[in-house]
C-alpha positions as CSV (number, residue, x, y, z in Angstrom):
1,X,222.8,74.4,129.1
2,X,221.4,77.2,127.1
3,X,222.7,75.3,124.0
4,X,220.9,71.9,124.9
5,X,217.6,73.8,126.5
6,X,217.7,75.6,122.8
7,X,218.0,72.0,120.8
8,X,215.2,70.5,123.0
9,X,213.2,73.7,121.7
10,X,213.8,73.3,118.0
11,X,213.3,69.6,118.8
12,X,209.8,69.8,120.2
13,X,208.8,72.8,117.4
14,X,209.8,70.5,114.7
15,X,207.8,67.5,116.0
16,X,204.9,70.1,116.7
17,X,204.7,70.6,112.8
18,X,205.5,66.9,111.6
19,X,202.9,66.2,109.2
20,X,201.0,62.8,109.3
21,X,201.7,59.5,107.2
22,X,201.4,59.7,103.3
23,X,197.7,57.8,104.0
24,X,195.7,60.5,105.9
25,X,196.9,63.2,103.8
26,X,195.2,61.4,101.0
27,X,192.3,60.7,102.5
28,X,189.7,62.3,99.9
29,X,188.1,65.6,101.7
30,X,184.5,63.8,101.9
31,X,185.7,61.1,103.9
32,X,187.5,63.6,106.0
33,X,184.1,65.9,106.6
34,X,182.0,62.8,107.7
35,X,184.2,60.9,109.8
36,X,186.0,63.3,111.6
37,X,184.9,67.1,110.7
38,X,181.0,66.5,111.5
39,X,181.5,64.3,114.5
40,X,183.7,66.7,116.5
41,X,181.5,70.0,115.7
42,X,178.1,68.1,116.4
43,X,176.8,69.4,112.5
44,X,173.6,68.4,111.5
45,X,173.1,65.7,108.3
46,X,171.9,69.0,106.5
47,X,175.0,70.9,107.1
48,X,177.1,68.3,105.8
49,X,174.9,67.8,102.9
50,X,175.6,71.5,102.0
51,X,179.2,71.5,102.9
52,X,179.0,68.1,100.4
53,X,177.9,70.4,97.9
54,X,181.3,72.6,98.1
55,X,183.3,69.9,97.8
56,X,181.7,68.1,94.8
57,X,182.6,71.7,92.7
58,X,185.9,71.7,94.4
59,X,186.5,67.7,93.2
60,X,184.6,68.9,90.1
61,X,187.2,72.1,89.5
62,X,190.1,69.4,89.9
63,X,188.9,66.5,87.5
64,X,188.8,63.9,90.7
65,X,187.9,63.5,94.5
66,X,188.8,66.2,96.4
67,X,191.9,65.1,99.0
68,X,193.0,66.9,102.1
69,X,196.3,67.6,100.4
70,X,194.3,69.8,98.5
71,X,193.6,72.1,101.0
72,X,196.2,74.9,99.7
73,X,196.1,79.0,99.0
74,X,196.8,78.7,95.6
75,X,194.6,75.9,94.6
76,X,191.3,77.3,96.5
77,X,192.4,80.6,95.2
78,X,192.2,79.3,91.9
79,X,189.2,77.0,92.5
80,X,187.0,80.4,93.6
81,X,188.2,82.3,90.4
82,X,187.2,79.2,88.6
83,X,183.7,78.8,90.3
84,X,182.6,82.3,89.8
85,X,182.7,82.1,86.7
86,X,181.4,78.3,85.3
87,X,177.8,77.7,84.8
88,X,177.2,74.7,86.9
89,X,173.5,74.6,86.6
90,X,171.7,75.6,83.5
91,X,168.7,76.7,85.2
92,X,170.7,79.3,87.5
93,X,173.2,80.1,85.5
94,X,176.8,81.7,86.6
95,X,176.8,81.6,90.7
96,X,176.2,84.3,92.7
97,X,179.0,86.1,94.7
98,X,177.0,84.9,98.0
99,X,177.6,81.1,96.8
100,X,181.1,81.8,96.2
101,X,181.6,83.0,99.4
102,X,179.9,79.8,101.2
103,X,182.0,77.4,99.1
104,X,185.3,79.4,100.6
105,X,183.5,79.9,104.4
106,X,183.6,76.1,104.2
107,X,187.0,75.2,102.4
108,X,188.3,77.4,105.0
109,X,186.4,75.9,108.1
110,X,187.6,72.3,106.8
111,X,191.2,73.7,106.2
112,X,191.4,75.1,110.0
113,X,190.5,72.0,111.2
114,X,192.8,70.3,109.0
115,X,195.5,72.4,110.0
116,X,194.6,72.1,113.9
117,X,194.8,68.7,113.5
118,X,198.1,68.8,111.6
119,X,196.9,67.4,108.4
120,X,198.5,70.1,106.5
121,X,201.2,72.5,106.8
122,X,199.8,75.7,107.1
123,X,196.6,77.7,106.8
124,X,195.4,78.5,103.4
125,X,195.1,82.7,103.5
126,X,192.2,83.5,100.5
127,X,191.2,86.6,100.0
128,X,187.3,87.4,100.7
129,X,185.1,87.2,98.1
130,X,183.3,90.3,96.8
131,X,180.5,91.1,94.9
132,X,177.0,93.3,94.6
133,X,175.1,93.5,97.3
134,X,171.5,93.2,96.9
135,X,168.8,94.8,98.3
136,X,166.3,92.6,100.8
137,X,163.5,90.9,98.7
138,X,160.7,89.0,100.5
139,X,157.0,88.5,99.3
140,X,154.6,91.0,100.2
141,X,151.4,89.8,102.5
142,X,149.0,89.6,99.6
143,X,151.6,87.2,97.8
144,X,151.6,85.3,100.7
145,X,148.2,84.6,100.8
146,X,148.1,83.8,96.9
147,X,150.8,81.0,98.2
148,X,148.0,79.8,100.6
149,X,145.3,79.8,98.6
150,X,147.2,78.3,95.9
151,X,148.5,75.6,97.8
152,X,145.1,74.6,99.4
153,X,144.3,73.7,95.7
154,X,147.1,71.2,95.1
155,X,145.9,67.6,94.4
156,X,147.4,64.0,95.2
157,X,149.1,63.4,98.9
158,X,152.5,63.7,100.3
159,X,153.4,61.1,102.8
160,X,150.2,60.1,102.5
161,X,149.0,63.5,103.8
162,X,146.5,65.8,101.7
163,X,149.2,67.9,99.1
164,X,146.6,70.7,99.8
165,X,146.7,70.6,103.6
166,X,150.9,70.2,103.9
167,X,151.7,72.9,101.7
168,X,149.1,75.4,102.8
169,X,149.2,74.9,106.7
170,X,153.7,74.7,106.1
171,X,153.5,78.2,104.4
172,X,150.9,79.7,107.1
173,X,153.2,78.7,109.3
174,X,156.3,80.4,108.2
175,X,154.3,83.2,107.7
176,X,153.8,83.3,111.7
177,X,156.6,82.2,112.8
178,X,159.3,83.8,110.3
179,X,161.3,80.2,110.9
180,X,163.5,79.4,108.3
181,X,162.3,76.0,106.3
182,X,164.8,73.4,107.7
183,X,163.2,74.3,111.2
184,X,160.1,73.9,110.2
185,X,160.5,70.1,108.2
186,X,162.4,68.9,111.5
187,X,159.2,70.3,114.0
188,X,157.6,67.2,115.6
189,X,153.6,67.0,116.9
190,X,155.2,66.8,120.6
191,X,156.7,70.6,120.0
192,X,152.9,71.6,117.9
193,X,150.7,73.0,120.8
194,X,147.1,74.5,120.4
195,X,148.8,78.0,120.4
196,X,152.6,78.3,119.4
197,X,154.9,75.9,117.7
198,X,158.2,75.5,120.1
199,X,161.4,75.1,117.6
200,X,164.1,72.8,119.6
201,X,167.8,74.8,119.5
202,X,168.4,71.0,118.2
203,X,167.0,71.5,115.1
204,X,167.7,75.1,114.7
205,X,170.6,76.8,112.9
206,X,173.7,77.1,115.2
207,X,171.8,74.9,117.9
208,X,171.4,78.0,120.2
209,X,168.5,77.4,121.9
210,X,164.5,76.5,122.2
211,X,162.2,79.2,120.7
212,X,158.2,79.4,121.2
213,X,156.5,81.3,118.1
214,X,152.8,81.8,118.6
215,X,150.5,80.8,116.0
216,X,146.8,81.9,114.7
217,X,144.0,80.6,115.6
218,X,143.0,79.3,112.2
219,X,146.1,78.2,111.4
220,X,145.8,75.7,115.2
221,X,142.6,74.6,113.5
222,X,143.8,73.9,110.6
223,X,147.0,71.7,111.9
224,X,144.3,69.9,114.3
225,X,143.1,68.2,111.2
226,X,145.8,66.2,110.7
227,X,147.3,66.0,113.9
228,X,149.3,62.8,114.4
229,X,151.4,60.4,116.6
230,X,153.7,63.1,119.0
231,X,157.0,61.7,117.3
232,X,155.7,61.9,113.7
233,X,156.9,65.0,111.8
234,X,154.6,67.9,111.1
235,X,155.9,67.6,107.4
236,X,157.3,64.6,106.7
237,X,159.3,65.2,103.1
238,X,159.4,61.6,101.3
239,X,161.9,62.6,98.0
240,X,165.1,64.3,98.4
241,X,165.6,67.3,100.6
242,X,166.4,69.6,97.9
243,X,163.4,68.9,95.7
244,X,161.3,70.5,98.1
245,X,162.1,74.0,96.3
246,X,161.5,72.6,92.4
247,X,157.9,72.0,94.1
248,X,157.9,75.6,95.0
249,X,158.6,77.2,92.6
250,X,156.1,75.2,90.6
251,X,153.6,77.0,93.4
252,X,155.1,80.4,92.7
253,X,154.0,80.2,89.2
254,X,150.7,79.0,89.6
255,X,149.8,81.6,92.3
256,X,151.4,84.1,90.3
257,X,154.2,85.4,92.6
258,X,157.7,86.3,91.8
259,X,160.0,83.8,91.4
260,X,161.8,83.4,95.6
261,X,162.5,80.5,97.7
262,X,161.8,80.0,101.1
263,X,163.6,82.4,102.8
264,X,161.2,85.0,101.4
265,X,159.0,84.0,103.6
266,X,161.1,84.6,106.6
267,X,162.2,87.8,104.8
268,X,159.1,88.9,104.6
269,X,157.8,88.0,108.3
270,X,160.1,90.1,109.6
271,X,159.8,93.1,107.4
272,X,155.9,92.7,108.6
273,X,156.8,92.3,112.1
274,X,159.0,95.6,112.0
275,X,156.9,97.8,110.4
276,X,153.8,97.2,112.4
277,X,156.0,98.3,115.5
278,X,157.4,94.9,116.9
279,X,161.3,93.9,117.1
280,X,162.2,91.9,114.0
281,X,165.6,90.9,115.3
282,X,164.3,88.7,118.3
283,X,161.3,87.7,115.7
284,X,164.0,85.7,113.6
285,X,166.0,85.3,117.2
286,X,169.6,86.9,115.4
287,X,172.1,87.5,117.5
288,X,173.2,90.9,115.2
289,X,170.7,93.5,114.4
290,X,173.1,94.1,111.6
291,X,172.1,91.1,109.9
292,X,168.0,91.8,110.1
293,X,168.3,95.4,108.9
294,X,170.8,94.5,106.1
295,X,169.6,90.9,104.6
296,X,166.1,90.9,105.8
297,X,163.9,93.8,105.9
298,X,162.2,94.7,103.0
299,X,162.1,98.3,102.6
300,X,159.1,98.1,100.3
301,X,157.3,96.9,103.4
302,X,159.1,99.0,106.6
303,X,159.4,101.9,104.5
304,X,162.7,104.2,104.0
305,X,164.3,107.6,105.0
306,X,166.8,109.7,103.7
307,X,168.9,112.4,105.2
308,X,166.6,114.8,103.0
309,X,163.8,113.6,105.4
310,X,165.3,115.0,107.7
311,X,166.8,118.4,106.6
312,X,165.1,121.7,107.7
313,X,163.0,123.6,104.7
314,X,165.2,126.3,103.3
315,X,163.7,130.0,103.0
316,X,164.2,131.1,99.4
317,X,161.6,133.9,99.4
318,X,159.8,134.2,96.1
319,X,163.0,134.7,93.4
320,X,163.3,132.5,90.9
321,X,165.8,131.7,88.3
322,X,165.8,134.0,84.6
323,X,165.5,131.7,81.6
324,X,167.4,133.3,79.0
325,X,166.5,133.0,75.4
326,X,168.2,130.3,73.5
């Protein structure tokens, strides 16, 4: 009995770990993300655009489309190595180590899925991705206010929306709200009231819940002027999602800023909030205060202490040190 009982065991482990036919495992890893991987975690178009993005350097590091099959230690190992290393655009030059690490964050979520599923034999294991850690850089208020003013003087329309209304009111309103930018381009009139802007969890990054973020008065007034149809977007973006930040960096130069994206907005938002006494962490609604202090807060802005702050005076009377002659 203990004999047959230990066959039946073996017999159910080794059908636990049968791989699927020859046809799924080829199945390239695109086709894989949008037709089973995004359906089953409820990700957002955007998400799978960016996770896109990993796997055209991945089919880009292998010389063809990117299969399931390819889901392996050694060849994401090697595909990382290669990445950190190869210019893929001109304008940005080698990747950071940040980028690095998103392209193996998402190999690695598609790979545990994969292996859930039992598409492949075993979970890749690839060692974390290191590299400098920079200091939190947002834009200070004044730069934020040559964005403004800057923007107000763009010509032409968008959507056919003033240029100089869209971008000015959709910086003002990052400003106050410290929301990152795919928030804000998703925000519908219906959510727009005369004093806060309510951000759906739908729309929001992990799709944790509904935010209000009160707004200034000026800013209201300003939104009023254009105020549309309650399903219309605030912001409606006609080109490609990604273009959005060619267009603003063209702003940064003609207001005169430094070089940053949007996220320095947010960055610096919260770096305003904290040091005039608020809570920065629920400002930008993280769920670790860990993450606020250490990729947000701009210490230019909340200010810094040492341990020598804090160290009592020491009482060294009136000696001084003998300079000998040379």
């Amino acid at each position: 009995m203990e004999v047959a009982g230990l066959e039946v065991g073996l017999s159910q482990l080794s059908s636990a770990w049968m791989l699927p036919p020859y046809g799924i495992l080829t199945m390239s890893l695109r086709q894989m993300l949008v037709e089973k991987y995004a359906p089953v975690k409820g990700i957002c178009p955007r998400t799978v655009e960016i996770y896109s993005h990993s796997i055209d350097r991945f089919s880009e590091f292998l010389g063809r489309p990117a299969k399931i099959s390819d889901l392996e230690e050694d060849t994401i190992a090697a595909f990382l190595a290669w990445r950190g290393r190869t210019i893929h655009s001109a304008r940005r030059g080698i990747p950071s180590a940040g980028t690095v690490r998103k392209d193996r964050t998402q190999l690695l979520a598609l790979a545990l899925y994969a292996f859930r599923k039992r598409l492949i034999p075993e979970f890749p294991i690839v060692r974390q991705v290191r590299g400098e850690k920079r200091l939190p850089r947002g834009f200070t208020s004044a730069e934020v206010a040559r964005l403004i003013v800057a923007a107000r003087g763009r010509q032409r329309t968008i959507a056919g929306l003033p240029a100089g209304w869209w971008w000015s009111t959709l910086i003002y309103a990052a400003w106050c709200s410290g929301a990152r930018i795919g928030e804000l381009m998703a925000l519908r009139w219906h959510n727009v009231q005369e004093t806060e802007i309510i951000f759906l969890a739908g729309t929001r990054k992990g799709h944790t819940r509904d935010i209000a973020r009160r707004i200034t008065p000026d800013l209201s007034a300003e939104l009023e002027i254009h105020r549309r149809c309650p399903g219309d977007l605030v912001w409606p973006w006609p080109g490609k999602p990604a273009s959005i930040y060619a267009s603003m960096a063209i702003l940064c130069a003609k207001a005169e800023v430094p070089q940053r994206r949007f996220h320095a907005i947010r960055k610096a938002s919260a770096s305003y909030v904290q040091a005039g006494g608020g809570d920065a962490v629920s400002h930008l609604d993280h769920s670790d205060a860990n993450i606020t202090r250490n990729h947000y807060l701009d210490e230019r802005v909340v200010g810094k202490t040492e341990g020598v702050d804090f160290l009592p005076a020491l009482d060294l009377g009136d000696a001084h040190f003998i300079e000998e002659a040379p």
